[in-house]
C-alpha positions in Angstrom: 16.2 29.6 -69.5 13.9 32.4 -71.6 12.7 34.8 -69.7 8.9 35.9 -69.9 9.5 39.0 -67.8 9.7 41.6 -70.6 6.3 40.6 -72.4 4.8 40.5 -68.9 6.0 44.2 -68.4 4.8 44.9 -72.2 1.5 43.5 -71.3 0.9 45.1 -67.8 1.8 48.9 -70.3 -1.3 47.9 -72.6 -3.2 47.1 -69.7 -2.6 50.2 -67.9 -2.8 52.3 -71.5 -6.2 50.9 -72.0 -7.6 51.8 -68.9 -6.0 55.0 -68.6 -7.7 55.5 -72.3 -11.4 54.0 -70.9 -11.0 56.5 -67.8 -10.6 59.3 -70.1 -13.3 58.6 -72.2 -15.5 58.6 -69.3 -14.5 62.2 -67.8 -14.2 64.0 -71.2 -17.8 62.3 -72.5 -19.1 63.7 -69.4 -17.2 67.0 -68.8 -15.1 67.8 -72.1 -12.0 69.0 -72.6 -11.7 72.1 -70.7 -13.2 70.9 -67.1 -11.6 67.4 -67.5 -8.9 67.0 -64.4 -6.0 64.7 -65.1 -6.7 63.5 -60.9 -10.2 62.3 -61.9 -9.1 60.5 -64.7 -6.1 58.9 -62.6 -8.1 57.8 -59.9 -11.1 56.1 -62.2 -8.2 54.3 -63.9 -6.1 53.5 -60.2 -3.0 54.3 -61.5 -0.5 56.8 -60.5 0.2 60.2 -62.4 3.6 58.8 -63.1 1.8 56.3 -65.1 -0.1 58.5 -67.2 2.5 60.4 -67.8 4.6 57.3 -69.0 2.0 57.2 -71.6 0.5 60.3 -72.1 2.8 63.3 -71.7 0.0 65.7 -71.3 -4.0 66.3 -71.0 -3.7 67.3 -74.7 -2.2 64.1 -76.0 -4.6 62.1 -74.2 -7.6 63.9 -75.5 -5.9 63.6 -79.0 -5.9 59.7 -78.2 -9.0 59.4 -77.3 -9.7 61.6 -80.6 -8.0 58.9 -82.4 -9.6 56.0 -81.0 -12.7 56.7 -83.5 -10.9 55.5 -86.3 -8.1 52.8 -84.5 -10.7 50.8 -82.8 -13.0 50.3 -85.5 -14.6 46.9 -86.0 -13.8 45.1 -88.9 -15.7 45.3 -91.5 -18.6 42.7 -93.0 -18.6 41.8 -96.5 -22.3 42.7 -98.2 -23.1 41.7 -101.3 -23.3 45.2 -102.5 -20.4 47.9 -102.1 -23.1 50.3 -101.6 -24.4 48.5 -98.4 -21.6 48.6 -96.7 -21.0 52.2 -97.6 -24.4 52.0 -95.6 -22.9 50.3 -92.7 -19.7 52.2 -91.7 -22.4 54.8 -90.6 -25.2 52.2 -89.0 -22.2 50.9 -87.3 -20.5 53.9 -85.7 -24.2 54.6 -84.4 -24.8 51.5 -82.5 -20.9 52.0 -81.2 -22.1 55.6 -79.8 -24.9 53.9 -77.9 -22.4 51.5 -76.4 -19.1 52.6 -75.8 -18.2 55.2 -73.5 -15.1 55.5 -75.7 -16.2 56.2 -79.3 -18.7 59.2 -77.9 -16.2 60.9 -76.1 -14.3 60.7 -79.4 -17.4 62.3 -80.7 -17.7 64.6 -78.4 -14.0 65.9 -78.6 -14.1 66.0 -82.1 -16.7 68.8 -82.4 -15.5 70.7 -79.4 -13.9 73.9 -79.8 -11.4 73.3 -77.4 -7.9 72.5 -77.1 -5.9 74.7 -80.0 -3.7 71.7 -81.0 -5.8 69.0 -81.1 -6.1 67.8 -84.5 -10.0 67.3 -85.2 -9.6 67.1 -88.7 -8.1 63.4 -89.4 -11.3 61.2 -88.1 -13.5 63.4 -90.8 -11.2 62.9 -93.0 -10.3 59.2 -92.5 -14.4 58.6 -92.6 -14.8 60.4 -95.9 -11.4 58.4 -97.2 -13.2 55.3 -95.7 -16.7 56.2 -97.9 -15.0 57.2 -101.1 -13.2 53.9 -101.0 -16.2 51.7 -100.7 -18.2 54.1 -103.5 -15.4 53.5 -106.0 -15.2 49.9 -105.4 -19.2 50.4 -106.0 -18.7 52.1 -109.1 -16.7 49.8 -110.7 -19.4 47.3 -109.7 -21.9 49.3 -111.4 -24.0 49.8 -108.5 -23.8 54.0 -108.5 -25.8 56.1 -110.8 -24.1 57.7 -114.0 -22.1 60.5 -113.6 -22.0 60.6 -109.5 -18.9 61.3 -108.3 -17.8 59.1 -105.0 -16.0 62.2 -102.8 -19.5 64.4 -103.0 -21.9 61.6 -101.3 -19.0 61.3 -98.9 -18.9 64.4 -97.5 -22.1 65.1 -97.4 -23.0 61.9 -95.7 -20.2 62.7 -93.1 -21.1 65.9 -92.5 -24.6 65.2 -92.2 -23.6 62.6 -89.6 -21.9 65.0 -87.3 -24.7 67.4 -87.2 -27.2 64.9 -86.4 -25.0 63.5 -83.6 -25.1 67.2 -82.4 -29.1 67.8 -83.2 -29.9 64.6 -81.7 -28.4 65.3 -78.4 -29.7 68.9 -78.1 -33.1 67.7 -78.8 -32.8 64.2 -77.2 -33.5 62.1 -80.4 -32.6 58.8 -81.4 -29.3 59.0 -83.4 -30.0 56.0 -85.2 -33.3 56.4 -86.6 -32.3 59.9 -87.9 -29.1 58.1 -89.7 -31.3 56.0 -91.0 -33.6 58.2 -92.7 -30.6 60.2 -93.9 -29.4 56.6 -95.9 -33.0 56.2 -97.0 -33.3 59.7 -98.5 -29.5 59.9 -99.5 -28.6 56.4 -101.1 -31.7 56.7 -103.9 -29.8 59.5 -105.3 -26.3 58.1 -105.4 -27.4 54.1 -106.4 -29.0 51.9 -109.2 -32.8 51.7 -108.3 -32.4 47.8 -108.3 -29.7 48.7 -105.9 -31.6 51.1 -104.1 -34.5 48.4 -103.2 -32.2 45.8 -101.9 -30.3 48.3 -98.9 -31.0 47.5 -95.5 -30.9 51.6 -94.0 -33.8 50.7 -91.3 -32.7 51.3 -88.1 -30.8 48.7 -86.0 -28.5 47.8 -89.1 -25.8 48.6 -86.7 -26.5 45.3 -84.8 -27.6 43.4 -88.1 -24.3 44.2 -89.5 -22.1 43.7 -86.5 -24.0 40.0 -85.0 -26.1 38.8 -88.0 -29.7 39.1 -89.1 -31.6 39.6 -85.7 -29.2 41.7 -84.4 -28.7 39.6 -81.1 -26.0 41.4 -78.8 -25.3 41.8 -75.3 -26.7 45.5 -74.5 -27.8 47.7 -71.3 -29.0 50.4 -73.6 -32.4 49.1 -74.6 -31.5 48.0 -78.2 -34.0 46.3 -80.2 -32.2 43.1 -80.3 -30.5 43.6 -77.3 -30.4 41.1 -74.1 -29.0 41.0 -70.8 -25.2 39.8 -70.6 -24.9 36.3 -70.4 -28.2 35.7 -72.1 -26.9 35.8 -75.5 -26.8 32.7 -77.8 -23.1 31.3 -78.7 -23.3 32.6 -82.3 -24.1 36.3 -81.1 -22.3 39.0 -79.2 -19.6 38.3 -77.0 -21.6 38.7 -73.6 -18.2 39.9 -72.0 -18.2 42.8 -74.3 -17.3 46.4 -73.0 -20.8 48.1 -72.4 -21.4 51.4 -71.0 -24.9 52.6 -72.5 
């Protein structure tokens, strides 16, 4: 007879690799990289330092993890009739991801931390701009971008634009996702077609729109427009058992 034990151990190690990961979201969003105690993240996890260890073989590979998580756990994407809309989304959608999961802030958050020698904070900027110049290519060959733009120069600037409004917006308490989307409004006119232009969805809550459909319905605890309770949401929205920490 076949035995089932070694995918049970396999799946008890994701398990526990996963909520070791979701446990040190939680301390480093809240205290960074410097203050963040390996015991804190252990206990919120309730696993044993030998099984952190079997994972992560030190405070710094976790953080670089978590780090890494940004770009590994990203949703998949939506097809949009336009190239240029989804260039829109991968932005709209990271910000509604921020206001939900604990996860993809502290990835934020350790990413423009000055912290931690090693850590490489340099591959989720540069996946995102990869990500961007892709879909603006793809967009030019559609001939939805205006003569002469080139796709790697709207890219960085709209990355590096993002991360200092993620920074500015928690200094001054602002909502990240209204000041992305008036960055896309004032941005994308200058890199489209004007019939493209007019036909962008950049207001804000296209994070939802692009992620559950047209109203945005999703199961949310962080006062979203088209958020509802858990369990509330209709069969052909969110998943109402989906990880929220806003």
């Amino acid at each position: 007879m076949r035995t089932k034990r070694p995918q049970v151990k396999q799946d008890r190690a994701v398990r526990t690799r996963r909520a070791i990961l979701e446990a040190a979201a939680e301390v480093f969003e809240e205290r960074g990289y410097d203050t963040a105690k390996l015991s804190d993240i252990v206990n919120i996890a309730q696993v044993t330092k030998g099984a952190l260890y079997f994972h992560f073989d030190s405070k710094e590979a976790l953080a670089q993890a978590v780090i890494d998580a940004q770009n590994e756990t990203q949703p998949p994407t939506v097809p949009q009739p336009y190239k240029a809309q989804e260039f829109v989304d991968i932005g709209m959608v990271f910000s509604h991801r921020l206001r939900h999961e604990t996860l993809i802030r502290a990835s934020a958050r350790l990413s423009l931390e000055h912290v931690g020698a090693r850590l490489d904070r340099a591959a989720p900027y540069q996946a995102w701009i990869d990500q961007h110049v892709a879909l603006l290519e793809e967009a030019k060959e559609r001939g939805e971008l205006l003569p002469n733009v080139d796709a790697v120069v709207p890219s960085r600037l709209i990355v590096g634009a993002y991360a200092g409004l993620n920074t500015m917006s928690q200094m001054l308490r602002l909502d990240l996702d209204a000041q992305v989307s008036e960055l896309y409004t004032h941005v994308m006119p200058n890199v489209v077609v004007p019939a493209v232009a007019i036909r962008l969805d950049t207001r804000p809550g296209r994070g939802a729109r692009a992620l559950f459909g047209p109203e945005g319905v999703h199961a949310c605890r962080a006062g979203c427009a088209g958020g509802v309770e858990p369990g509330e949401v209709d069969p052909g929205g969110a998943d109402p058992d989906e990880e929220l920490s806003g």
